[in-house]
C-alpha positions, 0 to 999 in steps of 0.5 A: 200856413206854409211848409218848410219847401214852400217857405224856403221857395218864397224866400229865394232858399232851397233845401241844402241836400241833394233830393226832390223837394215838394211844396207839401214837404215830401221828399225823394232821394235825388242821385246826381254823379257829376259831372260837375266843373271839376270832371273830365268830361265836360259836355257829357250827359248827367247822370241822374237817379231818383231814389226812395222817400226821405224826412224833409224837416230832418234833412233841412234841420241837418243840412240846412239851406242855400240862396236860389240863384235863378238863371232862366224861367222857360214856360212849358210846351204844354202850357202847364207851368214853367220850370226855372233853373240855376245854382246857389251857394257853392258853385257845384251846386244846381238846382231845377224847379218846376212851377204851376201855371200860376207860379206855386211851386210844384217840385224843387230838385236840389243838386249838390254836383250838377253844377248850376243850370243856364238853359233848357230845351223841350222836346214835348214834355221832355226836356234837355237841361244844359248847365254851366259847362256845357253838361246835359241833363234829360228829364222825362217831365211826365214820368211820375216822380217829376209830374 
């Protein structure tokens, strides 16, 4: 039987409030300040922030859940997995997966104000997210939050 995460992942849904979201349904705060379509500074990096632990069942029975719109899947350096990217619902709203090798989900990164992401670019396991106006997000993919 699967969890809620994994369950919304298998039906093309991700959980409807910002947060990093795990197959074995745990979850942390994800803090992303824009810069979405409506900022200034299109081109900019995007800020991003893990935070602390949150109820996962309770954030998705509160917040519910929105369609996956996937734009790419790029195999990691290390041969480890993949990570997918794109959007849903709303047009401000982004989201990155990360994926095993055997294409399980390992994390959802949900993102209400990133805007959807259309690339990435490795730099060994650290990777360059770029979404649909241009901004960039970096992510340490071996920091332990993300591994």
């Amino acid at each position: 039987m699967s969890g809620v995460v994994e369950g919304l992942w298998e039906l093309g849904r991700m959980p409807g409030r910002d947060g990093l979201y795990r197959p074995d349904d745990t979850g942390l705060e994800v803090h992303v300040e824009g810069p979405g379509a409506y900022h200034p500074d299109a081109g900019q990096p995007i800020p991003f922030r893990v935070g602390g632990p949150f109820d996962v069942a309770e954030a998705v029975a509160e917040d519910g859940f929105d369609e996956v719109d996937t734009n790419f899947e790029s195999p990691l350096p290390n041969g480890s997995g993949r990570m997918s990217g794109g959007g849903g619902g709303m047009g401000n709203i982004g989201y990155l997966a990360r994926l095993n090798a055997d294409g399980s989900l390992r994390w959802v990164a949900t993102m209400f104000h990133s805007n959807p992401f259309v690339g990435v670019c490795y730099d060994g396991m650290s990777a360059v997210f770029t979404n649909d106006w241009g901004n960039r997000l970096e992510l340490d993919l071996m920091s332990p939050a993300l591994r």
